[in-house]
N, C-alpha and C positions, 0 to 999 in steps of 0.2 A: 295690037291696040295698046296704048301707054297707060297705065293706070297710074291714078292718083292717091293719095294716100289723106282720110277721111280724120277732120280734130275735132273736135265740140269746139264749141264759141268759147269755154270756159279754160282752155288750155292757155296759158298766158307764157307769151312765145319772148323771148331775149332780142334783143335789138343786134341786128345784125353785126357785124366787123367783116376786118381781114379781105381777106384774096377772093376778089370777084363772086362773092355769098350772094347768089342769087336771088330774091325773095319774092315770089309771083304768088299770089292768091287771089282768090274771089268768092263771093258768097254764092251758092246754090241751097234752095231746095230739095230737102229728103223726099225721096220718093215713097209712096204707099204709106205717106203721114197725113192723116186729116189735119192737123196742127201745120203742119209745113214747117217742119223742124227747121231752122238752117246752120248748114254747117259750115266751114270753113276750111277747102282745098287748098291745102297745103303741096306744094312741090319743094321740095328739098335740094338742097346744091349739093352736088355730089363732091367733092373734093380727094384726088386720088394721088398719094404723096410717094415718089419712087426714091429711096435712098441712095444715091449715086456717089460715095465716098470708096476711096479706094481698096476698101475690102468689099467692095460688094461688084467688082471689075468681074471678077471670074464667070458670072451665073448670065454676064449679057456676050462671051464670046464664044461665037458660032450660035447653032441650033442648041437650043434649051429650053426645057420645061419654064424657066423661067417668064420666057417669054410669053412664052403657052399660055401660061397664067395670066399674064398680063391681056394679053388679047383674047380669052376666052372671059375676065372680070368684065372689060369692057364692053363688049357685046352684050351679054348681058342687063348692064347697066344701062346700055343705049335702049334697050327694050323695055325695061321698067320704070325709065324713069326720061325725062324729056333731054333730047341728044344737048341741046345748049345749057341743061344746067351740069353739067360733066364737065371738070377742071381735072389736066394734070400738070402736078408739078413736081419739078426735080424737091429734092432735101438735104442741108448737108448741113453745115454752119449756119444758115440761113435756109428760105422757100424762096426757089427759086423756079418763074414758067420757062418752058425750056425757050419758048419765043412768046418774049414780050407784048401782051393785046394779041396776041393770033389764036384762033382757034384749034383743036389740035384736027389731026383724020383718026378720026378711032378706030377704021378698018387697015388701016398701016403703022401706025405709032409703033406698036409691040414689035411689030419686023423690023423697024427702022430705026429702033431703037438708039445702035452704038452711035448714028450720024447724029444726035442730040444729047451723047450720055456727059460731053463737057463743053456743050455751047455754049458760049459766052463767059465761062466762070474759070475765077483766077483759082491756080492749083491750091494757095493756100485754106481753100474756103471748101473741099470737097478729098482732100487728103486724110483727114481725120477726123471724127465725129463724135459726139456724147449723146447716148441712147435717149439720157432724161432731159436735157437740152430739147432734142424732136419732140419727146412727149410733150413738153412746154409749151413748143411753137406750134402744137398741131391741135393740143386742147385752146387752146388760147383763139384756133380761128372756128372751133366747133361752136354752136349754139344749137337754140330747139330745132332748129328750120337746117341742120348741117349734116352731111355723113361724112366721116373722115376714115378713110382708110390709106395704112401708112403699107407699103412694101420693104421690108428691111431684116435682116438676119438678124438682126434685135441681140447685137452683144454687145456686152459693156466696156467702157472702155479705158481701162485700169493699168494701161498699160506702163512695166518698167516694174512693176511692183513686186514683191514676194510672198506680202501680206493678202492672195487672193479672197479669204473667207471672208474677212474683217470687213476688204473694201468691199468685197459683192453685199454684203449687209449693208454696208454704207447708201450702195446705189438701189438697193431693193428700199429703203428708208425714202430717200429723195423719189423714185416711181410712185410711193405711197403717198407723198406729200403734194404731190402734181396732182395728181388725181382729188384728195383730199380738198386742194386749191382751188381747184374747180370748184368744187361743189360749192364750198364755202363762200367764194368769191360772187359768182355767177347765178349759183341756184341751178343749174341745169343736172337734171338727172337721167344721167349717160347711163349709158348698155354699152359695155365691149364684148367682140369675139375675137379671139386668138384662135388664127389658122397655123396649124404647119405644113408646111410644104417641103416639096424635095424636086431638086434641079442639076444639071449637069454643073459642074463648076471646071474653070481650068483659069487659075490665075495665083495670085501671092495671097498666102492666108500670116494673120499678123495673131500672133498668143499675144497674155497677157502679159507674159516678161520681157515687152517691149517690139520693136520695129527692128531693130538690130539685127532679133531673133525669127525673124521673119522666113517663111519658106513655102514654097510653092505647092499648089497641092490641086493634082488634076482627077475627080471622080465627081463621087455625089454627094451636095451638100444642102442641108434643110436649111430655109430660110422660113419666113414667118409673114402672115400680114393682120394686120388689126384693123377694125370694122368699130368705129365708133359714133353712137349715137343718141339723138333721145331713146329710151326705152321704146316708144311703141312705133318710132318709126323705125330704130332696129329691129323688132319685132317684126314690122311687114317685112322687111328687107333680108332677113332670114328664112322667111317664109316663102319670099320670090324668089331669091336668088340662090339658087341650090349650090352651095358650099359643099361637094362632094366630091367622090370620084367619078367620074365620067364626066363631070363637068365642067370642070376647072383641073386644066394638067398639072400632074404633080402633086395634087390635095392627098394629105396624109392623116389629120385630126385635127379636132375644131374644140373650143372650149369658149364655152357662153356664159356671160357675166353678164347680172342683172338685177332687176330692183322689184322684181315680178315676188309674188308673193307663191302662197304654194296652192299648186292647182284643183281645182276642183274635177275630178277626173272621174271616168265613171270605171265603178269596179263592181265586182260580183264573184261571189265562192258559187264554184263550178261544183255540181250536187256528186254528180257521177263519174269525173274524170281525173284521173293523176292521184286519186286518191287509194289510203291505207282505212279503213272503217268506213261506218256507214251510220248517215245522221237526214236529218231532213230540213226546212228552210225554218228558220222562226218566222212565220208569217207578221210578226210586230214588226218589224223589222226591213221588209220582203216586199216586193212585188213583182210582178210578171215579167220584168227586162230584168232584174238582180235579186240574188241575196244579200243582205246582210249581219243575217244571224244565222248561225244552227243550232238546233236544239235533236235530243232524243239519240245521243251518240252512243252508238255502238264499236268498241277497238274491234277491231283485225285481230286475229287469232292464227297462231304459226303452226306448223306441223301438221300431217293429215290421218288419215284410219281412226284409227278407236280413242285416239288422245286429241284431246282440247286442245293443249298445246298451251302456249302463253298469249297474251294481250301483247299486241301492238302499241307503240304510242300511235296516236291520232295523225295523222298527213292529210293535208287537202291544200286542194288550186284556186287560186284567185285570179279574174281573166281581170285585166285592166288598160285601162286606154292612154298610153302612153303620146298619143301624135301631137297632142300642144306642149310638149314637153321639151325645151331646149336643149337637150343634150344628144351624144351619140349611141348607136345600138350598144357598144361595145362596153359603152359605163352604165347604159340600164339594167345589161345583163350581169353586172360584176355583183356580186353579193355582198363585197364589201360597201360597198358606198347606200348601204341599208341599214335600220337600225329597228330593231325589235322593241318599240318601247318597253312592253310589258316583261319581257325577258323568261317568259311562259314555251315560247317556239323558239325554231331557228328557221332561214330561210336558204328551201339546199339548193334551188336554183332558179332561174330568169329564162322562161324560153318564149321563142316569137311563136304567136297562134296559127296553126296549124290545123285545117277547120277537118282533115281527113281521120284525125289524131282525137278530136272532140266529140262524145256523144251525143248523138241525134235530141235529146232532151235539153242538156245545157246549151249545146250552140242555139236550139229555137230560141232559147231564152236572152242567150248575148248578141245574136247574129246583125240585130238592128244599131246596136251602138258600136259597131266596130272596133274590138278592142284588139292591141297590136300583141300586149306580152301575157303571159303566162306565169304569175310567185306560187312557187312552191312551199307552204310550211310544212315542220315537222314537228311535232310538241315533244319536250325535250323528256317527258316524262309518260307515265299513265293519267295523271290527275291533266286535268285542262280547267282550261278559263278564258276569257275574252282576250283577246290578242291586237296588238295594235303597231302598226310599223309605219317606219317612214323612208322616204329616198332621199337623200341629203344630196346637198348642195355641198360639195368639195372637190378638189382639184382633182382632174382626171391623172391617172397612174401611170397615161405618157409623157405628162409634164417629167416626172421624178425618173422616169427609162429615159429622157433626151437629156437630163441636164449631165455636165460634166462642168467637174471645178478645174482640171487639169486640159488645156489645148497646148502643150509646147511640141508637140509632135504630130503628126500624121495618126499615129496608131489609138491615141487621143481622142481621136474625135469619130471614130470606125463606130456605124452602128447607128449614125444619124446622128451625134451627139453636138447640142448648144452649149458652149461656156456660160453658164451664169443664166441661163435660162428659168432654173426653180424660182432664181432671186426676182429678176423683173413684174414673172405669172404672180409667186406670192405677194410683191408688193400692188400689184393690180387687186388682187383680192383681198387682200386684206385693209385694202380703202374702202372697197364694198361691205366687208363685215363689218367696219368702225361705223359706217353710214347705216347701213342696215342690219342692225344685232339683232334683231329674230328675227331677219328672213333666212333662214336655214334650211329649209326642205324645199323638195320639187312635188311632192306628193304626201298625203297622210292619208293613212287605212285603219280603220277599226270594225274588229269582227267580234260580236257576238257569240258564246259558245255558251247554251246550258245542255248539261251532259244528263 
């Protein structure tokens, strides 16, 4: 069944544009509303932009994940969202349909790919490409009612140059300004996600010191696709359409930009488990599904027989409900991308809940809110006090493992590696931090401690 995706009357939508922007709505009645709320069904035009410029030759010959990708998004897409609002189009110099007014087949397009990959288009307009040029053309056909997602190895294109650092600055400036543009222009408050992907490649890979320098390169090359749109209708569309492994061939990591503020998420210190000492719950604090204080602490004591031995610092677990959280397991668990406001504790580690691991008294207490992870504090000292942490919102640590400033070789790029990759992700982000200067976390926690 196709679901819709639900706006208040109050959402004040952008007047359509561009390439066949579909805009179908109607009003219904909320259901189980004495009032009879009405809302506003929204369907969104899907808009799916395949970059077909001569460095991106490689990843459509023969059998490839690539394709994978492309025919597993679209299924997908055909089940969440209505088959005739689903566009695709070539991208180079221009948006280009790959057959003009025709409908595509969406159960054949991705196999059939190379028969449409230069239909109609003259060489000079799909030979060579500017990263932030696409961004242009593809924010420019986005509005509230659009999803735009672009297919493209997302490098930049500097080429002949020597001066790589300078110009990658240069074009991470102008991604920032595109975005910036938007906003300022239009008023539309976008959500992107940045996918990586990885795909066979066998074709000419061009460095940035020009086309000269050009050399063939037959293995596995990550390419990238971006997901952009209103906040809450990326939101559903995140939520539908599982950007993962098993799902989508070739998915590697996902990185979610957003305008979301930071969640209200349910958390609780676990009385009796993962912990070093022993306290009981502030009942001010406290009710019957969570803690949120402890009071009456007693440290852990080392050594055993006839000696005391020394105090412990204090350690104790916080179960927390991570699943509205847009990110991936990999950056929940990373302890860097945490921050201790009070700087009282340290946090040693992130683990997924594990109900055989939990004792029978805390889980009755969590088991009804389902919480996914597990923080571990450790007080840095013997003396304690209220402790308060947050999960920041910053660029995941695969961005910085795939980027590479140097492709003039094969050996270059071994390891998954994007030229100029950091520069693109940070100019995307840092048009969200200029827009949104304190939205900075994904979660805030504060725990009560009287000893």
């Amino acid at each position: 069944m196709r679901k819709v995706i639900l706006f208040t009357l109050v959402v004040i939508l952008v007047s359509s544009c561009g390439h066949a922007n579909r805009r179908d709505t109607e009003k219904v009645p909320q259901k189980n509303d004495s009032t009879s709320t009405v809302l506003l069904v929204v369907k969104p035009t899907v808009n799916v932009y395949i970059e077909n410029s001569g460095s991106m030759d490689g990843y459509v010959t023969g059998r490839t994940e690539f394709k994978g990708a492309i025919r597993d998004l679209l299924v997908l897409l055909k089940y969440h969202y209505d088959e005739d609002s689903i566009n695709v189009f070539f991208i180079n110099q221009q948006i280009n349909n790959h057959k003009s007014n025709t409908k595509i087949d969406i159960a054949s397009f991705a196999t059939n790919i190379e028969m449409k990959w230069r239909d109609g288009q003259a060489k000079k307009l799909w030979q060579s490409t500017n990263l932030n040029q696409i961004f242009n053309m593809i924010l420019g056909e986005t509005d509230n009612k659009t999803i735009s997602i672009l297919f493209s190895d997302c490098i930049y294109s500097i080429h002949g140059s020597t001066d790589a650092i300078g110009l990658l600055n240069d074009e991470k400036s102008l991604t920032k300004d595109a975005f910036l543009s938007k906003w300022r222009n239009d008023n539309v408050p976008l959500a992107t996600t940045i996918v990586k992907m990885n795909s066979k490649f066998d074709g000419m890979y061009y460095p940035f010191t020009g086309d000269n320098n050009r050399f063939h390169f037959s293995g596995n090359r990550p390419y990238y696709f971006c997901v952009i749109a209103n906040q809450e209708i990326l939101t559903d569309f995140n939520k539908n359409i599982k950007l993962e492994a098993g799902k989508i061939e070739g998915f590697e990591n996902k990185y979610v930009l957003s305008s979301e503020d930071a969640k209200s998420s349910y958390y609780s210190v676990l009385q009796s488990t993962y912990n070093k000492g022993r306290f009981k719950p502030d009942r001010k604090v406290s009710k019957k599904d969570y803690i949120r204080g402890i009071e009456g602490v007693n440290l852990q004591t080392s050594g055993g027989g006839c000696s005391r031995g020394k105090e412990e610092p204090l350690s104790f677990a916080v179960a927390v409900d991570f699943s509205n959280i847009q990110a991936e397991d990999d950056y929940l668990k990373n302890p860097a991308n945490y921050t201790v406001i009070t700087n009282n504790f340290t946090i040693d580690s992130i683990i997924s809940v594990d109900k055989s691991k939990i004792k029978p008294n805390d889980w009755n207490r969590i088991a009804a809110s389902n919480p996914t992870h597990i923080i571990i504090l450790t007080a840095k000292t013997k003396a304690v006090s209220d402790v308060s942490f947050v999960l920041k919102k910053q660029m995941p640590q695969w961005v910085t493992n795939s980027n590479t400033e140097d492709d003039t070789d094969c050996s270059k790029l071994e390891g998954g590696k994007t030229f100029g990759l950091y520069y693109w992700v940070t100019g995307i982000a840092e048009a969200y931090e200029t827009i949104y200067p304190n939205n900075k976390n994904f979660f805030e926690c504060s725990i009560s401690i009287n000893k």
